[in-house]
N, C-alpha and C positions, 0 to 999 in steps of 0.2 A: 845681631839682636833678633829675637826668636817673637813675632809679633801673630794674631789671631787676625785674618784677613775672607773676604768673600772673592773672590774672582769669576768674572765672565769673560769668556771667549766667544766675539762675536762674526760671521762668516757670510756676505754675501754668494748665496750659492748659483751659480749660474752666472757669474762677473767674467769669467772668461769667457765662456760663448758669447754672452751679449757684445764681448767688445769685437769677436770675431766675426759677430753677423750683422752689427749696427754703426763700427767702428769706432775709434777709439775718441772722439770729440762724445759719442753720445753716453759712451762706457764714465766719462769725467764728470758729464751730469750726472749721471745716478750716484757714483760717490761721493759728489758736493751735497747731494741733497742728504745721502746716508750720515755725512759726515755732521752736516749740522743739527740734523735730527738725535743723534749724539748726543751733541755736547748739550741741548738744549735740557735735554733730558735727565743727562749727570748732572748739568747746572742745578738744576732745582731740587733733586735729590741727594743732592752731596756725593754723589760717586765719582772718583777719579776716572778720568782715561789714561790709563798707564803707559798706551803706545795704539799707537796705527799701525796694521799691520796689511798695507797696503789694501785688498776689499774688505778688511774687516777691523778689529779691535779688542784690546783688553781691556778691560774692566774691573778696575779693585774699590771693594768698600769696606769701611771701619767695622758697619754694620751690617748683619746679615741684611734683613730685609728693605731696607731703601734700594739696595744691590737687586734682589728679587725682584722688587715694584721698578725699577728701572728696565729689568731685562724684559718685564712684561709688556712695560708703555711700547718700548723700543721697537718691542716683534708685533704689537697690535697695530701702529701707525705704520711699519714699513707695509704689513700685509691690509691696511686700511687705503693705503693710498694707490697711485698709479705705477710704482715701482713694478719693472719686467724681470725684477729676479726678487727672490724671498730670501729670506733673514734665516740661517741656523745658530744657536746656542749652546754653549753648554755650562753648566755654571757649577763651582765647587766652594765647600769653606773647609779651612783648615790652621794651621799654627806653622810658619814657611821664617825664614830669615829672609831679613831684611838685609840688603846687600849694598853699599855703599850709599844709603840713603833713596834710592831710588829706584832700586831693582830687586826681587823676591824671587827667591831659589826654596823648591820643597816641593812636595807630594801632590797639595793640593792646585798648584798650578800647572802642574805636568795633565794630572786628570781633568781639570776643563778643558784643556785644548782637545784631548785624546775623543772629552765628551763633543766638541764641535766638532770634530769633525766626522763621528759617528752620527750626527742629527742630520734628520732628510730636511730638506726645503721647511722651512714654515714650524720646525721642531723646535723646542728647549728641553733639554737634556739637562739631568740633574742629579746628584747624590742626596740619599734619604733625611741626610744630617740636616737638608734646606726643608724640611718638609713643616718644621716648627715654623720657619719663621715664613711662610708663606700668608698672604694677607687676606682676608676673610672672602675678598673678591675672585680671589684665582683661585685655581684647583690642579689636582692631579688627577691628569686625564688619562696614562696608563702608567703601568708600574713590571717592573722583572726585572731581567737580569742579562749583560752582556759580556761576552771576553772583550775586554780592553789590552794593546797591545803595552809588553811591558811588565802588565800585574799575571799573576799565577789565580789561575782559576775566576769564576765568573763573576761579576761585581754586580749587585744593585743600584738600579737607576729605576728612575720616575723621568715621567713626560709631564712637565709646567704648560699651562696656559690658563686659557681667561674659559668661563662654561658657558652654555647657550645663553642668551638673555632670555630672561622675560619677559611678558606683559607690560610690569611695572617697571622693567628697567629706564635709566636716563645716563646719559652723558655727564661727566664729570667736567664742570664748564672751564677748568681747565687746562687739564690733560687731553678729555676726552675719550677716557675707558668708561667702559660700558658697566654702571651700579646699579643693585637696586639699593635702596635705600637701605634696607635692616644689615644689608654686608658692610655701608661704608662707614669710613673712620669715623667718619662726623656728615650729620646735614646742616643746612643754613637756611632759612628762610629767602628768597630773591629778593631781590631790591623793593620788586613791588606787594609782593606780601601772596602771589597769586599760586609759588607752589614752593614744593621745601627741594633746593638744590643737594645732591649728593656728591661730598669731596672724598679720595680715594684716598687720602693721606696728609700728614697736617703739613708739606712742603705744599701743595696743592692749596688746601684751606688760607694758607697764609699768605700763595702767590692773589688767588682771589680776592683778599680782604686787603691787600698795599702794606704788609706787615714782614713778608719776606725776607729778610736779610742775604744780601751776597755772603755766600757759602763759602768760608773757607775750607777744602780739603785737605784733612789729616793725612798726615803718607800711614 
């Protein structure tokens, strides 16, 4: 069955040296913390994780951009926090067969992986096709074109991520990406009335408001 899918290929870069120079009790921390930052993250966005791949991760969604707003929370809070290695990306969409219910063979997921592991440290790597469904808070921060091993001749990509803040930026009391107000999905007034909250996404808005429903994910 031929289904229309986003995937991301997620890579803790520098997972092997860390465990070479911290050893491998402190290498287990950082992937329990990787890992549940994850699922935390899919959780609320309805993205699957399709597989562990041992420092890193695939990533399939129905929809393009919850898959996007995922990939971005993902690589804002690992490079937010104390983590001693940084997060590489690469994410594609495309039309792939679906394989015994639970695995997907095709183009578009052969090209995320090729794009993770093209991305430096701290990179999300992407094909142009994601450039609609990107959410009014992120941006494309550079754009060109690279050999990817496999395809004939040079291929367009764009660099995802989140842009400087502003002044007026605030925290999504959420997630915790960085809005200003006229980028987000929605604002809400606070509880006390004293300033107007900015949600990145209505999984977000509704995790805030106790209205969230457990997410089932679609294969």
């Amino acid at each position: 069955m031929r289904v229309q899918r986003t995937f991301a290929f997620l890579d803790l870069s520098g997972f092997t040296s860390l465990t070479a120079t911290n050893g491998d009790e402190r290498a287990v921390e950082v992937l329990i913390a990787f890992r549940s930052t994850v699922r935390q993250v899919c959780s609320r966005r309805a993205v699957r994780v399709a597989k562990w791949l041992g420092d890193g991760a695939m990533l399939v969604g129905v929809e393009a951009r919850p898959t996007v707003e995922t990939v971005l929370e993902v690589q804002h809070r690992i490079g937010e926090s104390d983590s001693p290695v940084a997060l590489r990306t690469g994410i594609t969409i495309g039309a792939v067969i679906l394989l015994e219910g639970d695995d997907y063979v095709g183009h578009a997921v052969n090209v995320a992986a090729r794009l993770c592991d093209l991305a430096d440290a701290g990179e999300i790597l992407a094909l142009p096709d994601l450039c609609p469904h990107l959410p009014a808070w992120g941006a494309v921060l550079a754009d060109g074109s690279t050999a990817i091993k496999g395809l004939e001749g040079p291929v367009a990509v764009v660099r995802l991520g989140l842009p400087a803040p502003g002044p007026d930026w605030q925290a999504d009391p959420v997630c915790g990406l960085p809005l200003s107000p006229e980028l987000a999905w929605a604002t809400r007034p606070d509880p006390d009335g004293s300033a107007v909250l900015a949600f990145c996404a209505d999984s977000c808005l509704e995790t805030w408001e106790g209205r969230r429903p457990l997410a089932g994910v679609g294969r």
